[in-house]
N, C-alpha and C positions, 0 to 999 in steps of 0.2 A: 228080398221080396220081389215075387218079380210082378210085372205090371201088365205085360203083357207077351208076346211070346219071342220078341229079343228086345226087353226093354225090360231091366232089372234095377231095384232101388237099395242103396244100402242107409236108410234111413239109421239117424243119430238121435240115439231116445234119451240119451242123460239129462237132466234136469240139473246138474249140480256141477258140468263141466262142458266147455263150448268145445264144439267141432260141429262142420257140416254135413249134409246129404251130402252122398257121392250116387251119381248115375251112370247105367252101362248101356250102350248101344251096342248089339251083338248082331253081328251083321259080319259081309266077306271082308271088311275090317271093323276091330272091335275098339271103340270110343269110349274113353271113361270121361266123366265131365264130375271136377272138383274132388280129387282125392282127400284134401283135407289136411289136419295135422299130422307130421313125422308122429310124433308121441302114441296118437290114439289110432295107427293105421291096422293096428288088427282087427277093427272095425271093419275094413274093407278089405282083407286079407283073408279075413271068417268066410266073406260073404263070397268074394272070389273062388276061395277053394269051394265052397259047396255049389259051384255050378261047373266044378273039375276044372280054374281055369286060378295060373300066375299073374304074378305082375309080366314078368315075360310075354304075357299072353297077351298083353295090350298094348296096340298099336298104335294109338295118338291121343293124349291126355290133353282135354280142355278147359278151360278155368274163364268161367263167370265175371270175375277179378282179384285180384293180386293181394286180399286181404289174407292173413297165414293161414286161418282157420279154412280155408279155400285151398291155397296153391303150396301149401311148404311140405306136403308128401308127393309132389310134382318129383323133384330130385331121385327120387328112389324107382319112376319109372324112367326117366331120363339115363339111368346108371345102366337100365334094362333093356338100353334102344326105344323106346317110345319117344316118338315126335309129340312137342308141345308146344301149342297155341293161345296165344293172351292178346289181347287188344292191345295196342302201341299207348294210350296213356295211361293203362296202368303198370307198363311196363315200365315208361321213367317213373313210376310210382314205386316201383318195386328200386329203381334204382336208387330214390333219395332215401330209403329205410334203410339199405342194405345196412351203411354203415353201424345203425340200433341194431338192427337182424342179427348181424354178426356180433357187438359186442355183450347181445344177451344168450350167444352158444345159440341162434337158431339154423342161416342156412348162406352158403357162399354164393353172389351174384351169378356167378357161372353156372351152377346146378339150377339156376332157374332161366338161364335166358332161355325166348320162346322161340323156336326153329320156325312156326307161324305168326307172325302179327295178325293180326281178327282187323277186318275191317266191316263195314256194313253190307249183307249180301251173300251171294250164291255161296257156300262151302260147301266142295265135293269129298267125299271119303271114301274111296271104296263105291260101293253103291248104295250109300246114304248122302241123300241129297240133303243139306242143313238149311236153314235161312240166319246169318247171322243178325241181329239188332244194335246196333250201337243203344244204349238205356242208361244214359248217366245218370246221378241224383246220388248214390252211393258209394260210388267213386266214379272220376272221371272217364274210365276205360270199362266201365262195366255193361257185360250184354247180355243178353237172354239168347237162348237157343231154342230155334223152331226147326221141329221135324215134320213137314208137310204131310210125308204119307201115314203116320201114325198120329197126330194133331196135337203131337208133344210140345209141350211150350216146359223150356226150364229157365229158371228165374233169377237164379242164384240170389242177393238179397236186396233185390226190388222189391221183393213184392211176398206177401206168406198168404198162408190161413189165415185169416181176420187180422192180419198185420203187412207196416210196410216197411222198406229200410231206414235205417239209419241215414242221418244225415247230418252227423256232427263229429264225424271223422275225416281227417285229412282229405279235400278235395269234394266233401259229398254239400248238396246242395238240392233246396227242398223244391222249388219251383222245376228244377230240369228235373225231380222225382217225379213228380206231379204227370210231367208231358209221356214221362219213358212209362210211367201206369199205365194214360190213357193208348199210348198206342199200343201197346200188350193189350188192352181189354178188345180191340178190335178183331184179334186174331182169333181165327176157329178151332178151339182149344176141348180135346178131349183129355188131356192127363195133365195136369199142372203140378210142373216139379220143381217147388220151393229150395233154398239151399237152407231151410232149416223149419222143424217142423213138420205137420203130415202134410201128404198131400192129397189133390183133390180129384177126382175121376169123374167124367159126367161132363157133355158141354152146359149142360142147364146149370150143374151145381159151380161149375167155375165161375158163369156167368153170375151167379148170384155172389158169388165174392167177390170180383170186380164191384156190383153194384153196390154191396155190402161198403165198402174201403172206399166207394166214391163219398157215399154221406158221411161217413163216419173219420174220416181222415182228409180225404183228398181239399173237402175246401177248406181247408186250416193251412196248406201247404201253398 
Protein backbone atom coordinates (compact mmCIF):
# COMPACT_ATOMS: atom_id res chain seq x y z
CA UNK A 1 0.00 0.00 0.00
CA UNK A 2 1.73 2.83 -0.57
CA UNK A 3 1.11 6.00 1.53
CA UNK A 4 2.60 8.26 -0.07
CA UNK A 5 5.01 8.61 -2.88
CA UNK A 6 8.22 6.93 -1.15
CA UNK A 7 6.62 5.70 1.72
CA UNK A 8 5.13 2.20 1.15
CA UNK A 9 3.11 -0.07 3.87
CA UNK A 10 2.96 -3.80 3.81
CA UNK A 11 0.31 -4.06 6.41
CA UNK A 12 -0.55 -7.57 8.20
CA UNK A 13 -4.28 -8.39 7.80
CA UNK A 14 -4.57 -11.96 9.57
CA UNK A 15 -6.84 -12.11 12.29
CA UNK A 16 -5.77 -15.72 13.16
CA UNK A 17 -2.01 -15.47 13.08
CA UNK A 18 0.62 -12.66 14.65
CA UNK A 19 3.09 -10.89 12.44
CA UNK A 20 3.75 -7.18 12.11
CA UNK A 21 3.49 -4.01 9.76
CA UNK A 22 6.57 -3.74 7.82
CA UNK A 23 7.41 -0.17 6.43
CA UNK A 24 9.56 1.17 3.39
CA UNK A 25 11.19 4.36 3.11
CA UNK A 26 12.34 4.70 -0.65
CA UNK A 27 14.51 7.16 -0.93
CA UNK A 28 18.61 7.49 -2.39
CA UNK A 29 18.72 4.90 0.37
CA UNK A 30 16.00 2.42 0.88
CA UNK A 31 14.85 1.84 4.79
CA UNK A 32 12.64 -0.99 5.61
CA UNK A 33 11.51 -0.78 9.30
CA UNK A 34 10.30 -4.21 11.02
CA UNK A 35 10.41 -6.91 8.49
CA UNK A 36 8.73 -9.22 10.81
CA UNK A 37 8.49 -13.17 11.07
CA UNK A 38 11.13 -15.69 8.92
CA UNK A 39 7.88 -17.85 8.53
CA UNK A 40 5.32 -15.16 7.02
CA UNK A 41 8.00 -13.10 4.94
CA UNK A 42 6.23 -13.56 1.83
CA UNK A 43 4.10 -11.02 3.14
CA UNK A 44 6.74 -8.51 2.53
CA UNK A 45 8.39 -10.23 -0.35
CA UNK A 46 4.61 -9.89 -2.39
CA UNK A 47 4.90 -6.43 -1.62
CA UNK A 48 8.50 -5.71 -2.51
CA UNK A 49 8.34 -7.44 -5.80
CA UNK A 50 5.37 -5.30 -6.83
CA UNK A 51 7.09 -2.16 -6.59
CA UNK A 52 10.06 -4.18 -8.85
CA UNK A 53 12.29 -4.17 -5.75
CA UNK A 54 14.39 -7.47 -3.58
CA UNK A 55 15.56 -7.97 -0.39
CA UNK A 56 18.85 -7.05 -2.05
CA UNK A 57 17.42 -3.92 -2.68
CA UNK A 58 17.34 -2.80 0.87
CA UNK A 59 19.69 -1.06 2.26
CA UNK A 60 19.39 -0.82 6.16
CA UNK A 61 16.61 -2.75 8.12
CA UNK A 62 15.25 -0.97 11.31
CA UNK A 63 13.43 -2.51 14.13
CA UNK A 64 11.03 -0.90 16.56
CA UNK A 65 12.20 -3.77 19.15
CA UNK A 66 13.54 -7.06 19.43
CA UNK A 67 10.22 -8.78 19.84
CA UNK A 68 10.36 -11.79 16.88
CA UNK A 69 7.25 -10.94 15.33
CA UNK A 70 9.37 -7.66 14.62
CA UNK A 71 13.04 -8.39 14.13
CA UNK A 72 13.46 -12.40 13.25
CA UNK A 73 13.22 -11.74 9.18
CA UNK A 74 16.07 -9.27 10.11
CA UNK A 75 18.55 -12.36 9.20
CA UNK A 76 17.47 -12.75 5.69
CA UNK A 77 18.29 -9.06 4.93
CA UNK A 78 21.39 -9.23 6.79
CA UNK A 79 22.52 -12.49 4.48
CA UNK A 80 21.65 -9.69 1.66
CA UNK A 81 24.30 -6.99 2.82
CA UNK A 82 21.69 -4.77 4.61
CA UNK A 83 22.81 -2.90 7.70
CA UNK A 84 20.67 -3.36 10.76
CA UNK A 85 19.93 -1.08 13.59
CA UNK A 86 18.17 -1.89 17.07
CA UNK A 87 18.50 0.12 20.30
CA UNK A 88 21.20 -1.19 22.65
CA UNK A 89 18.50 -2.59 25.31
CA UNK A 90 16.78 -4.49 23.43
CA UNK A 91 19.57 -5.76 22.15
CA UNK A 92 20.85 -7.45 25.56
CA UNK A 93 17.08 -8.40 25.25
CA UNK A 94 17.52 -10.21 22.24
CA UNK A 95 20.69 -11.65 23.79
CA UNK A 96 19.02 -13.27 27.19
CA UNK A 97 16.23 -15.14 24.64
CA UNK A 98 18.80 -16.29 22.20
CA UNK A 99 19.28 -19.25 24.12
CA UNK A 100 14.76 -20.06 23.93
CA UNK A 101 15.33 -18.64 20.23
CA UNK A 102 17.50 -21.06 19.35
CA UNK A 103 16.24 -24.09 21.27
CA UNK A 104 12.81 -23.59 19.73
CA UNK A 105 14.52 -23.79 15.76
CA UNK A 106 14.05 -19.73 15.62
CA UNK A 107 17.18 -17.60 14.76
CA UNK A 108 21.28 -17.58 15.78
CA UNK A 109 22.57 -14.57 17.90
CA UNK A 110 24.82 -13.57 14.98
CA UNK A 111 22.12 -13.18 12.24
CA UNK A 112 20.71 -10.72 14.40
CA UNK A 113 23.50 -8.53 15.83
CA UNK A 114 22.70 -4.72 14.87
CA UNK A 115 25.81 -3.18 12.87
CA UNK A 116 23.71 0.16 14.52
CA UNK A 117 22.70 0.55 18.19
CA UNK A 118 19.68 3.34 17.97
CA UNK A 119 20.16 5.76 20.46
CA UNK A 120 17.90 8.88 20.97
CA UNK A 121 18.32 11.43 18.18
CA UNK A 122 19.41 12.64 14.76
CA UNK A 123 19.71 9.36 12.31
CA UNK A 124 21.05 10.20 8.82
CA UNK A 125 20.44 7.70 5.92
CA UNK A 126 21.13 8.60 2.69
CA UNK A 127 19.00 11.64 2.52
CA UNK A 128 16.48 10.76 4.93
CA UNK A 129 16.80 12.54 7.91
CA UNK A 130 14.99 10.26 10.92
CA UNK A 131 14.55 11.51 14.61
CA UNK A 132 15.04 8.55 16.73
CA UNK A 133 12.81 8.27 20.22
CA UNK A 134 13.86 6.17 22.89
CA UNK A 135 9.84 4.95 24.12
CA UNK A 136 10.17 2.29 26.62
CA UNK A 137 6.85 0.64 28.31
CA UNK A 138 6.91 -2.39 25.74
CA UNK A 139 10.26 -3.24 26.00
CA UNK A 140 13.01 -1.58 27.40
CA UNK A 141 14.91 -0.65 23.92
CA UNK A 142 11.89 0.21 22.17
CA UNK A 143 11.52 3.43 19.84
CA UNK A 144 9.42 5.14 17.54
CA UNK A 145 10.62 6.65 14.24
CA UNK A 146 9.93 10.14 13.09
CA UNK A 147 10.35 11.36 9.68
CA UNK A 148 10.29 15.09 9.91
CA UNK A 149 9.73 15.88 6.15
CA UNK A 150 6.91 13.52 5.54
CA UNK A 151 5.29 13.86 9.40
CA UNK A 152 5.73 9.98 9.71
CA UNK A 153 5.68 8.80 13.12
CA UNK A 154 6.03 4.90 13.35
CA UNK A 155 5.29 3.23 16.52
CA UNK A 156 6.12 -0.21 16.43
CA UNK A 157 3.92 -1.40 19.63
CA UNK A 158 3.59 1.57 21.61
CA UNK A 159 0.88 2.68 20.55
CA UNK A 160 -2.15 1.27 17.66
CA UNK A 161 -5.62 2.44 16.40
CA UNK A 162 -7.71 2.62 19.67
CA UNK A 163 -5.00 0.55 21.28
CA UNK A 164 -1.66 0.56 23.33
CA UNK A 165 1.29 -1.98 24.02
CA UNK A 166 1.61 -4.61 25.93
CA UNK A 167 3.10 -4.40 29.07
CA UNK A 168 3.52 -7.79 30.51
CA UNK A 169 6.28 -9.11 28.67
CA UNK A 170 9.68 -9.36 29.63
CA UNK A 171 10.98 -5.87 30.55
CA UNK A 172 7.57 -3.88 29.38
CA UNK A 173 6.30 -1.64 32.07
CA UNK A 174 2.99 0.52 32.20
CA UNK A 175 4.05 3.95 33.78
CA UNK A 176 7.30 4.38 31.35
CA UNK A 177 4.23 3.40 28.61
CA UNK A 178 2.19 5.98 29.79
CA UNK A 179 5.36 8.81 29.33
CA UNK A 180 6.73 7.20 25.68
CA UNK A 181 2.52 7.91 24.55
CA UNK A 182 2.39 11.20 25.81
CA UNK A 183 5.59 12.44 24.17
CA UNK A 184 4.53 10.64 20.66
CA UNK A 185 1.25 12.63 21.01
CA UNK A 186 3.26 15.91 21.00
CA UNK A 187 4.86 15.28 17.60
CA UNK A 188 3.19 16.73 14.38
CA UNK A 189 2.05 13.62 12.94
CA UNK A 190 0.50 13.27 9.41
CA UNK A 191 0.71 9.27 8.87
CA UNK A 192 0.87 7.17 12.04
CA UNK A 193 2.51 3.81 11.43
CA UNK A 194 1.42 1.33 14.01
CA UNK A 195 3.50 -2.20 14.04
CA UNK A 196 0.03 -3.74 13.87
CA UNK A 197 -3.28 -2.94 12.72
CA UNK A 198 -4.39 0.02 10.28
CA UNK A 199 -3.15 2.89 10.17
CA UNK A 200 -4.07 6.34 10.60
CA UNK A 201 -3.65 9.44 7.94
CA UNK A 202 -4.73 13.09 8.93
CA UNK A 203 -3.04 15.23 11.56
CA UNK A 204 -6.63 15.83 13.06
CA UNK A 205 -7.48 12.01 12.87
CA UNK A 206 -4.26 10.98 14.76
CA UNK A 207 -4.70 13.49 17.05
CA UNK A 208 -8.07 12.35 17.95
CA UNK A 209 -6.46 8.96 18.74
CA UNK A 210 -3.86 10.17 20.90
CA UNK A 211 -6.91 11.88 22.82
CA UNK A 212 -8.96 8.87 22.19
CA UNK A 213 -6.19 6.38 24.25
CA UNK A 214 -5.58 9.33 26.79
CA UNK A 215 -9.23 8.69 28.39
CA UNK A 216 -9.58 5.48 27.58
CA UNK A 217 -6.40 3.75 28.70
CA UNK A 218 -3.73 6.11 29.67
CA UNK A 219 -5.02 7.05 33.26
CA UNK A 220 -5.32 3.36 34.21
CA UNK A 221 -1.43 3.05 33.35
Amino acid sequence: MQLDKQLHAFIWRSMSVNNCNTYLIDRSRRILIDPGHSAYFDHVESGLRELGLTVADIDVVLCTHAHPDHIEAVQLFKEAGALFGLHAADWELVRQMAPHLQAAGGFSLDALTPDLLLQEGELNIGDTQLMVYHTPGHSPGSVCFYWPLGKVLVTGDLVFKAGVGRTDLPGGDGRQLKHSIQRMAGLEVDHFLPGHGDTISGAQEVQRNFQRLDSAYLSYL
